[in-house]
N, C-alpha and C positions, 0 to 999 in steps of 0.2 A: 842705447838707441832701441834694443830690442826688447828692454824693460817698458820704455815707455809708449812702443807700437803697440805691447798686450793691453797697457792699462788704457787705450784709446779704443782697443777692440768692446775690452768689458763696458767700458761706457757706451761704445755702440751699439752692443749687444743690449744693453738692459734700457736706453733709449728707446731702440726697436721694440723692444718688449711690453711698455709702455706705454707707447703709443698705438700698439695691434691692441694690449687691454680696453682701453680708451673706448677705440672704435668698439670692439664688441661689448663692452656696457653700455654704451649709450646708440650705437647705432643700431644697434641689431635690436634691442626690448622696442626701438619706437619704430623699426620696419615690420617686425612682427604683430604689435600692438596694432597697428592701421590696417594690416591685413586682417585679423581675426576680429577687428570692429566692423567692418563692412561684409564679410564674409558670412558673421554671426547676426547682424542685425536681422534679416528675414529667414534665420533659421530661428531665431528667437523668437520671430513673429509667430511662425506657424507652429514652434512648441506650446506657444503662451495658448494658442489657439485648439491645436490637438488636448492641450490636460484641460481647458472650459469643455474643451466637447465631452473628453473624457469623464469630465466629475459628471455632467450631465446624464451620461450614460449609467455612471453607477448609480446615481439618483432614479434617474428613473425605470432602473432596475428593480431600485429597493420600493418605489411606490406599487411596480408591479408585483411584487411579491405580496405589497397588502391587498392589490387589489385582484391575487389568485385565492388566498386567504379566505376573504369575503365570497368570492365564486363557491371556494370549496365547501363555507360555511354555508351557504345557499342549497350546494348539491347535499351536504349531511341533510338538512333541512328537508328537500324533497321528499327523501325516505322517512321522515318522523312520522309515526301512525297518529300524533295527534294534530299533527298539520293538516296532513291529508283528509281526516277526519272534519274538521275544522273547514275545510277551505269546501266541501260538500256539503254544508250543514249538517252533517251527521256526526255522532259518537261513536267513539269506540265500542267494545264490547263489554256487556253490565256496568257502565258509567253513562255520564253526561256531561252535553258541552261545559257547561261550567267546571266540573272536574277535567276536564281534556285540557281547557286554559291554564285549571290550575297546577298541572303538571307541566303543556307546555311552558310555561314562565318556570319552573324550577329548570326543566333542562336549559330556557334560553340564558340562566342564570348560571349554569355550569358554563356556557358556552363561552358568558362574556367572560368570566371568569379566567380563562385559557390563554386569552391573548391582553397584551396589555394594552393596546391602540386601540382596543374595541369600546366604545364609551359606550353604547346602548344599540340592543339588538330590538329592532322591532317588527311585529308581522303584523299585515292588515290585511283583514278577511270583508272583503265587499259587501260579500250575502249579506254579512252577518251585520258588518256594521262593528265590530271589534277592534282591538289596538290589542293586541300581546306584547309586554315586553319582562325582563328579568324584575323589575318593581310592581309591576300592578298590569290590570287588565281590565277593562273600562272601555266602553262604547264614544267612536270616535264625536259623537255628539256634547260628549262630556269633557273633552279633551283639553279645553281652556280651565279647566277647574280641579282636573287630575295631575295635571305635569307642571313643575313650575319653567315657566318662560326662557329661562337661561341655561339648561340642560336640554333642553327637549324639542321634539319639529310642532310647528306651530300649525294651522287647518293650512296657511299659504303655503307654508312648505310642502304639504301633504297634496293639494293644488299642484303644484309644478312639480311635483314628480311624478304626480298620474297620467299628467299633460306627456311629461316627456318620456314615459314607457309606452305609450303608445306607437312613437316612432320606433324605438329602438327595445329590445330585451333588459337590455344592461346598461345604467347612464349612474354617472355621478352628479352630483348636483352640492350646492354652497350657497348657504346666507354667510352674508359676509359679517353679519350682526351676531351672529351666534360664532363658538368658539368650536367648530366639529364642521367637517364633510362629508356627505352621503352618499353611499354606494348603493345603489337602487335595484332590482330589478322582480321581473317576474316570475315568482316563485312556482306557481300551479297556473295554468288555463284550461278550458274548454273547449272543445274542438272546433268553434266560433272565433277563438281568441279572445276570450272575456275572462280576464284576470277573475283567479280564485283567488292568490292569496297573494299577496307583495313585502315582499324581504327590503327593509331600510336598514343601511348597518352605519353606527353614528361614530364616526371616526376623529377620537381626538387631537387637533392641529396642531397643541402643542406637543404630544407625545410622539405624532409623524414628525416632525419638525426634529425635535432631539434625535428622533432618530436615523434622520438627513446626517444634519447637522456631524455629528458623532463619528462619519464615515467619511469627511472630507475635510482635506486639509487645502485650505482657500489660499492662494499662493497672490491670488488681486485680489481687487471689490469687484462684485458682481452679484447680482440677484437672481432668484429661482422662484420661477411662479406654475404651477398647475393652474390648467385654462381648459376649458373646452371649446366648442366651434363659435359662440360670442361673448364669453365674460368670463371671469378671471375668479378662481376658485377656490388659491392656495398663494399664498407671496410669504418669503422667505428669503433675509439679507439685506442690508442699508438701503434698501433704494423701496419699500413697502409701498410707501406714498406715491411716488413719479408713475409704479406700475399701473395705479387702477388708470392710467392716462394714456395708454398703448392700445392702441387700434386691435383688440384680439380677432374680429372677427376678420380683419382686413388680411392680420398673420396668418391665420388659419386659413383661408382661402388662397392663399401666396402658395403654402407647401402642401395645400391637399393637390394644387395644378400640378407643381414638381417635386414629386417623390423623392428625386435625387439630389435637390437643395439642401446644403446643410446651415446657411448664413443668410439672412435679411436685414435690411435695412430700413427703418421706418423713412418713410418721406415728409413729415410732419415734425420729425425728430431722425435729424442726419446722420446724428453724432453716436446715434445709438448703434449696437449691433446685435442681433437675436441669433440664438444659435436654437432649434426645435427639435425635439426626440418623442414622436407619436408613441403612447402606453395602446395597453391589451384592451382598456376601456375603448369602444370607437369614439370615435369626437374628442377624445381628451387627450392631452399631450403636455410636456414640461420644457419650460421654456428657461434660457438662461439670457439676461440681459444685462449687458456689458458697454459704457461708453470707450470712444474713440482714443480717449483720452488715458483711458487706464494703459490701451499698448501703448502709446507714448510716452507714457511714465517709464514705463518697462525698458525703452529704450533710449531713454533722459539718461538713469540709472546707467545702463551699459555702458553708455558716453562717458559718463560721470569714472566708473570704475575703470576707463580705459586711461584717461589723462591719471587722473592720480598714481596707476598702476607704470605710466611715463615718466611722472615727475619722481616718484619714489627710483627707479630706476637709475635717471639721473643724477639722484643726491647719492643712491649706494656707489655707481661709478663713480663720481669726485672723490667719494672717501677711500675707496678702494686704490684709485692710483696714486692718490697722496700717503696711503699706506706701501703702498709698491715701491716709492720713490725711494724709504727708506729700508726696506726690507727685502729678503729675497722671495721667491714665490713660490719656493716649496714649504719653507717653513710657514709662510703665513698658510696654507693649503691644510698641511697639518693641524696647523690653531684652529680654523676653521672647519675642519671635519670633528677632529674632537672638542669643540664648541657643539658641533650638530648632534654629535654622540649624546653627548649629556643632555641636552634639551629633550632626547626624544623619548630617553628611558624616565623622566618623571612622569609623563603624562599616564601610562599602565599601569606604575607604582601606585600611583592614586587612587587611580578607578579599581584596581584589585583591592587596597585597600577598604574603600567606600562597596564592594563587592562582597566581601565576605562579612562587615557590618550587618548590611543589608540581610545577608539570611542568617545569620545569628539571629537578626530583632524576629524573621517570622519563625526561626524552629524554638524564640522562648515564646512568642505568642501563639504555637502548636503547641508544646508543652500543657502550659497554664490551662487552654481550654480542653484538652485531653484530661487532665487531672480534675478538672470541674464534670466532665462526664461522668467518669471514674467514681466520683464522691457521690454526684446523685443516683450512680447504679445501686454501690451498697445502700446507700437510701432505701430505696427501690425495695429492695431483697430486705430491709430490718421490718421496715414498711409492711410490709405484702407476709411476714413471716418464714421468708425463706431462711433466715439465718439468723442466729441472734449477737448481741457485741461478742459476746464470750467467745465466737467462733471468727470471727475477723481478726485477718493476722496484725500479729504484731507490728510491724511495717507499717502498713494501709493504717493501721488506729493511732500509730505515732503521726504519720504522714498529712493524714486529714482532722487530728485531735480529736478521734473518737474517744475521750476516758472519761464514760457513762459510769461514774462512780456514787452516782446517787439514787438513792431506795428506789425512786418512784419518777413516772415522770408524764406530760400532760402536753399531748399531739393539736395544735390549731391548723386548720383547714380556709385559704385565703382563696375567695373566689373573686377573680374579677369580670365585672360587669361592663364597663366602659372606660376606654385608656384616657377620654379627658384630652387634655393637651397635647399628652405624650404623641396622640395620632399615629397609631401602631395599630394594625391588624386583629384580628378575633384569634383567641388562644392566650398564652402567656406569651410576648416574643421579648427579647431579652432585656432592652431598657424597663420595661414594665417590673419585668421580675425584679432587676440591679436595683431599682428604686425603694422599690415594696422592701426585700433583702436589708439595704443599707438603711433604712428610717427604721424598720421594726429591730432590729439588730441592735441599732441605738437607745431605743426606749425599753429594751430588756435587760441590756450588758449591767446597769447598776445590781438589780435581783437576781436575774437569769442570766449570765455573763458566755456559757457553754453552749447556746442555742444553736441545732444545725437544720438546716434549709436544701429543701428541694421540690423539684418539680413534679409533681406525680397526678396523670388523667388529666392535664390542663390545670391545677390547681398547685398552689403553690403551701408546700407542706412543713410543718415549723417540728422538730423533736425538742421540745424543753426538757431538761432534767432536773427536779424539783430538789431543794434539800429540804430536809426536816427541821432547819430551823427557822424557815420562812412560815410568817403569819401570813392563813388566807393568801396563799400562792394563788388559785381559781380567781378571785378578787382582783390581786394585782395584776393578773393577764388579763384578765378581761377590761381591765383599765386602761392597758398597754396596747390591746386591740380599739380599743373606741379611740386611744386620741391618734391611732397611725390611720383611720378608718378618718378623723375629721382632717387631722395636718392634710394628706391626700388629696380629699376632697377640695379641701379650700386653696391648694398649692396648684395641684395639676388638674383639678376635676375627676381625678381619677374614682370610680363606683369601687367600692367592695364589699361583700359581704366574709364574716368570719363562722366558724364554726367549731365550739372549744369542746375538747373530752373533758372527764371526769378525770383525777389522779391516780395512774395505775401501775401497779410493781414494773420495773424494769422488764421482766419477761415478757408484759403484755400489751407490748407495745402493739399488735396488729389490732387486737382489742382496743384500743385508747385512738386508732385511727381511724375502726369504724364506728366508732361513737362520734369523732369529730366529721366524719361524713352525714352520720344519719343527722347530729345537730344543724349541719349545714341543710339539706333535704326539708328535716323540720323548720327552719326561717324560711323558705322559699313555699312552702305550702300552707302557713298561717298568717305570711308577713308580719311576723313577729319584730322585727327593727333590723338592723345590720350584723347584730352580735346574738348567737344564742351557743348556751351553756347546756351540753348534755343532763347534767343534774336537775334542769328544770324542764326537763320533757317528760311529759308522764307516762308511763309505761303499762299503764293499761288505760281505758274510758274509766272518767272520775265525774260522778254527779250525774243524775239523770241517762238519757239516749234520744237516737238521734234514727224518726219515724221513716227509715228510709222503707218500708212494707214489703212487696215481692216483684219481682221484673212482671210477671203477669198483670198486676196492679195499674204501672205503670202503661203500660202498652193498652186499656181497656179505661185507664184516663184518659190517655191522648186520642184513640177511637172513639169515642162517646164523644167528643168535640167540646168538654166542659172545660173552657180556658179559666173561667171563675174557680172553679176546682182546683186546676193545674195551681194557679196562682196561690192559692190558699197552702197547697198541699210544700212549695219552696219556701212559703214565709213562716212556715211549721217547723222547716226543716235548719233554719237561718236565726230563730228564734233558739230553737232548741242548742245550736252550736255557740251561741252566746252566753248559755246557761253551763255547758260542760266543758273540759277539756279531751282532748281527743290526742290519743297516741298516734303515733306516725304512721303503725297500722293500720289505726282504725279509720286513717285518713286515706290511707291507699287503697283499702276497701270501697271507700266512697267512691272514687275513681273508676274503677272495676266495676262496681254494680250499677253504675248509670250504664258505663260501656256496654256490660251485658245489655240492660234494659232497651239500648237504644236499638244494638243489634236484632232482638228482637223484637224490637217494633218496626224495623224495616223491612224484615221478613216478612209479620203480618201483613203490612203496607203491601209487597210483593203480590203476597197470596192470596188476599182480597180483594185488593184492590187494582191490582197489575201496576203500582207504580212505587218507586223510588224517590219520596222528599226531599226534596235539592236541601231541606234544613237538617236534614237528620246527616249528613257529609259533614259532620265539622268536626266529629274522631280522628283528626291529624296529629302532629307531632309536638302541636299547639296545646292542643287537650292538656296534656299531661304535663306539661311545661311551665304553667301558670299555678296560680295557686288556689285552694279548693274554694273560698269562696266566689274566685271569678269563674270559675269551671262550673260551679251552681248555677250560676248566673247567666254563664254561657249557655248550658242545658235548658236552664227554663225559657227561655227568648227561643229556641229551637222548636220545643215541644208546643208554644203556641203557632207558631210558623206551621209546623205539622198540620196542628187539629186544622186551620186555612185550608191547607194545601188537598187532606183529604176531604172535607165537607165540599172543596171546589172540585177533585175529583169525582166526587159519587153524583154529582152533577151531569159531568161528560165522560165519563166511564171510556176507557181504551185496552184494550188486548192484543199482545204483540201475537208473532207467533208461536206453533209446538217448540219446535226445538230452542227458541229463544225463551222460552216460559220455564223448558227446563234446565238452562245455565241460569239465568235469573233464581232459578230455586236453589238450584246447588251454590250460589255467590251468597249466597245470603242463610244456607244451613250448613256450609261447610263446616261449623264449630261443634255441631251437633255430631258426638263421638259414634250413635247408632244409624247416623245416613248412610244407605248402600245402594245396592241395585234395586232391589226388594222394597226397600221403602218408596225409594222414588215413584216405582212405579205402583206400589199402591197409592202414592199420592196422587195424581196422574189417572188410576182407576184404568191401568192398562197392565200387560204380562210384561214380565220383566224383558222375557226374551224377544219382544217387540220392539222393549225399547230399548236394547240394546244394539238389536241391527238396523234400525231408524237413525240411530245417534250417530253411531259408526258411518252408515252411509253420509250423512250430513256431516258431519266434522272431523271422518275419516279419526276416529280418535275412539275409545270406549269410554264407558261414563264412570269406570272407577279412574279413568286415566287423567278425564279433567277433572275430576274430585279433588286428586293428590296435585295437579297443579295449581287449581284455587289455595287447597290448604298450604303449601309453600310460597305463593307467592304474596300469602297476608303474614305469616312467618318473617319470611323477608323483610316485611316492613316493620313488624313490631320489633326484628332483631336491630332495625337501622335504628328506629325511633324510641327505643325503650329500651331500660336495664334489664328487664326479666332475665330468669334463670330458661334455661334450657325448656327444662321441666317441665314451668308453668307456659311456654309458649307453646309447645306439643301439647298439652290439656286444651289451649284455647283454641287451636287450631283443629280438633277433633281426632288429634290421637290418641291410642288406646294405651300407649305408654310409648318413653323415652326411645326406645332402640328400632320400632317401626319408625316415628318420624324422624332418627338419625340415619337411618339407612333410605328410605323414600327422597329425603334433600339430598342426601348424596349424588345418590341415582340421576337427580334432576339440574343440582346445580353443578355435579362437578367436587366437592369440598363438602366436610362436613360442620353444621352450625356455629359450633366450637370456634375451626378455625375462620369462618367467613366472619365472627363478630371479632374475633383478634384484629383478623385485615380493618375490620370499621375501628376500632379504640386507636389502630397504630396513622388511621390516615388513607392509608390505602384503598 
């Protein structure tokens, strides 16, 4: 009897047990379940509602950022002495407006440069009637014929931002036709308030946009529109279209009433809900536009995930107590925990796994391009003659297959001109090079199988190593360069010009590298074709010469005003170069001796005539860059422009003043190695010690003091713009020798020539 009172207990017991399971699987998930759906619904509402407002916020964070940017760029701008110049109608000091444009456009060109949202920086000077920007500079009368229509502000556009700096300092403004927003204001005024100069900065939509975009993780649909106080400036996200159809000026006037409003609702469109965050611009503001319908979704979903999270609970309780029924419940507890054991340790397993993958792949793709460094450093150093193979360790020559085991060998020099297709940057940047690399590489390996490659000054540098049983090796590179020079061209559009050395022993390799420069140099200054061979450049003048006479000559042409002369005197000179050949020399001398010429015929111009010829300014960076018959070409179009310029001066004669007469003379003789105190002022026909405490008084400066800063700061320029040597730039600049003008730039800039042309070849 008392056996079978226990086995009625145990059935009671585990009945019991069973049915309190019961209830807490199934009753307890869907009393909880109804509470955390009704609980959660309007805490879900005003989360959904706090991360719209929130992205909002970060948006129009990041708009303000571009448009403190623009502010800041505005306030650099104020300080630029050719703005300020500009927005006066005056020039700087020994220049003119047209050179003050033509610098400010190179600095507005650094500027745009800087930032990548900036598409076009533009100034407009009233007086003047000008348009400056990083491309051109051009009178806003010309403006439909200068800019094309799909980059650029149109005369209407230029119309309603005049209109609208009048009310305000600072406005953005949007054609909605064009792909760019403008940040506007006023750059310079007068103590009238009559705009001097007006700063437009052309901001790319797509480039803001990506960079919205990029910063927010959109959890609904909803759109984002920059507006000001009546129309709609910027739209961003699925709904582009519906937006140009929202009452902006009506929103705008809603929250300029209430400051403390952060949600509107169109009355025209119910369904809609506006969330506004006023930017640093006045009148302008980013709106977020959100239908009624998206939170509904939001809470369809919760719904949704509430029942299922019901019925799943349901289904695991029937399983559960139908497992109960047969088993007892601590062993199943057991099952079930080491069930959850296992499940939890593969998920780490994996991701460690896929974890240590992952930096394997980037320290072999550190490797690879460390070791591609590495290869083109000794380059560099076989190159340049710092070292020769015989000196490069064993290792490094097993490592990168340096074994230069042939007699002789022959350096090509690949310059690129335009990437083509590729649409890759100015310089060599890496696709360009892997291209160039991989095709010439191919078209060599049959003859020249050992070929090594690197990058060296922007050009891309070939070491062949020649055997001596190859026929006319020079021959078949240069065949190997013409068809990687057409494949290119006709593949990608890619431009290139080549430039081959001569065959030269192993040891002379830096030798065989400046021949494949100077070959390159010489096709660029005769446009000789794409391909030139050091062995057909001749090494001295062959055949006749070429009447260039004496810089006096010249300067006493173009003063006589005989433009029939001038003209005789280039087709003398254009004839005769047709008749010779001219070494690379004698072609960089041509260069030089107009230079001089021209220098002093601007002097003369000065000293005679008190004026400087806006044609005789085209000694830029250009000059020398071209090739010598367009530099001829370019000089004689000058010198008739001149003989105009002064026959129309001696007409209406002008004289600045003393002390501007005498920086005028010193700008214009600083090359002159004998100018001093002494001279000056016998030019002038006053005592020196006059004009020293005259000068001093007026420019608080002494006149050997602005001497030596004229002469370093035309230095500077030929050191930017020009290869010269040290040497020759101190001769041109009027010093007496090398160690006065390394020690005077010192003094002035801080650094010595040397290193300040290093910092230009490295970038810096």
């Amino acid at each position: 009897m008392r056996r079978q009172t226990d086995s009625k207990k145990k059935k009671t017991g585990l009945f019991w047990r069973t049915l309190i399971s019961y209830a807490s699987v199934l009753l307890l998930p869907i009393i909880i379940c109804s509470f955390y759906y009704f609980h959660s619904y309007n805490a879900l509402k005003e989360r959904t509602i706090a991360s719209q407002h929130l992205m909002l916020e970060n948006s129009g964070e990041q708009i303000n950022s571009v448009f403190r940017d623009a502010i800041t760029l505005g306030s650099h701008l104020q300080l630029n002495k050719y703005v300020i110049a500009l927005a006066n109608s005056k020039s700087t000091l020994g220049s003119t407006p047209v050179m003050d444009r033509y610098y400010l456009k190179k600095d507005l060109a650094a500027l745009q440069i800087s930032n990548a949202l900036i598409q076009r920086i533009n100034l407009y000077f009233p007086d003047s009637g000008y348009i400056v920007n990083p491309v051109s500079t051009f009178e806003r009368s010309l403006l439909p014929a200068m800019e094309p229509k799909s980059n650029s502000m149109t005369d209407g556009d230029w119309d309603a931002v005049s209109s609208a700096l009048q009310e305000n300092r600072i406005i953005c403004y949007a054609n909605r036709e064009k792909n760019f927003i403008i940040v506007a204001q006023n750059l310079l005024t007068d103590i009238t308030g009559k705009p001097l100069a007006v700063l437009c900065i052309q901001i790319d939509n797509k480039s803001l946009l990506t960079r919205l975009q990029s910063r927010l993780l959109l959890e609904y649909s909803c759109a984002f529109a920059l507006v000001d106080q009546d129309r709609l400036l910027l739209a961003a996200g699925p709904k582009d279209d519906s937006l140009s159809a929202l009452p902006i000026a009506e929103i705008s006037s809603y929250f300029a009433d209430r400051p403390e409003a952060s949600f509107y609702e169109t009355k025209n469109q119910g369904k809609v809900i506006i969330d506004y965050y006023p930017l640093q611009i006045s009148g302008t503001a980013l709106i977020s536009v959100t239908e009624k319908k998206d939170y509904q979704a939001q809470m369809t979903r919760l719904l949704e995930i509430m029942l299922l999270t019901i019925l799943i609970c349901i289904f695991t309780g029937l399983v559960v107590i139908m497992y109960y029924s047969r088993k007892n419940y601590e062993p199943v507890s057991q099952i079930l925990q080491f069930i959850g054991d296992t499940d939890d340790s593969v998920g780490p397993a994996q991701n460690e796994y896929h974890l240590i993958m992952k930096i394997l792949t980037e320290n072999r793709n550190e490797i690879a391009r460390q070791k591609m460094m590495l290869k083109n450093n000794y380059l560099q150093k076989i190159f340049s003659g710092e070292i020769e193979f015989s000196q490069i360790p064993e290792q490094v020559a097993e490592q990168f297959s340096f074994n230069l085991s042939f007699p002789t060998v022959c350096v090509v020099l690949l310059s690129v001109e335009g990437t083509g297709s590729l649409n890759e940057s100015e310089g060599l940047p890496g696709l360009t090079a892997f291209t160039i690399e991989n095709v010439f590489q191919e078209l060599l390996s049959p003859q020249f199988p050992d070929s090594h490659f690197g990058i060296r000054k922007g050009k891309l540098s070939v070491l062949i190593p020649v055997s001596g049983q190859i026929d006319r090796p020079l021959a078949q590179i240069e065949q190997s360069a013409g068809r990687l020079i057409e494949f290119l061209s006709d593949t990608f559009q890619l431009s290139l010009r080549a430039g081959i050395s001569s065959l030269q022993p192993r040891e002379k390799i830096p030798e065989a590298c400046l021949q494949a420069d100077t070959a390159l140099e010489y096709q660029r200054l005769f446009e000789t074709g794409r391909i030139c061979l050091y062995e057909t450049i001749p090494q001295k003048q062959i055949i006749g010469s070429i009447p260039l006479n004496t810089s006096e000559y010249i300067v006493n042409l173009v003063t006589t005003g005989n433009q029939a002369q001038i003209t005789e005197y280039f087709n003398d000179i254009e004839k005769n170069l047709g008749k010779c050949e001219l070494s690379w020399a004698d072609a960089k001398s041509c260069y030089y001796f107009f230079y001089q010429a021209t220098v002093k015929l601007r002097l003369y111009c000065q000293t005679h005539y008190g004026l400087q010829p806006e044609s005789l300014s085209f000694l830029d960076e250009s000059f020398f860059s071209q090739s010598l018959p367009r530099a001829l070409s370019q000089t004689c179009r000058a010198y008739l422009t001149a003989c105009k310029e002064i026959a129309e001066n001696c007409k209406n004669p002008s004289y600045g003043q003393w002390g501007k007469d005498i920086c005028r003379f010193i700008d214009n003789n600083y090359f002159d190695a004998n100018i001093n105190l002494n001279t000056i002022a016998e030019h002038f026909q006053i005592t020196p010690s006059y004009l020293s405490r005259k000068f001093r008084e007026q420019y608080q400066k002494s006149v050997i003091d602005y001497l030596y800063e004229v002469r370093i700061s035309n230095a500077v320029s030929l050191l930017n713009e020009t290869d010269l040597k040290i040497a020759d730039i101190a001769q041109m600049t009027g010093f007496v020798d090398s160690n006065a003008f390394i020690r005077i730039f010192k003094k002035l800039k801080g650094t010595t020539p040397g290193k300040y042309k290093e910092g230009i070849l490295q970038g810096n």
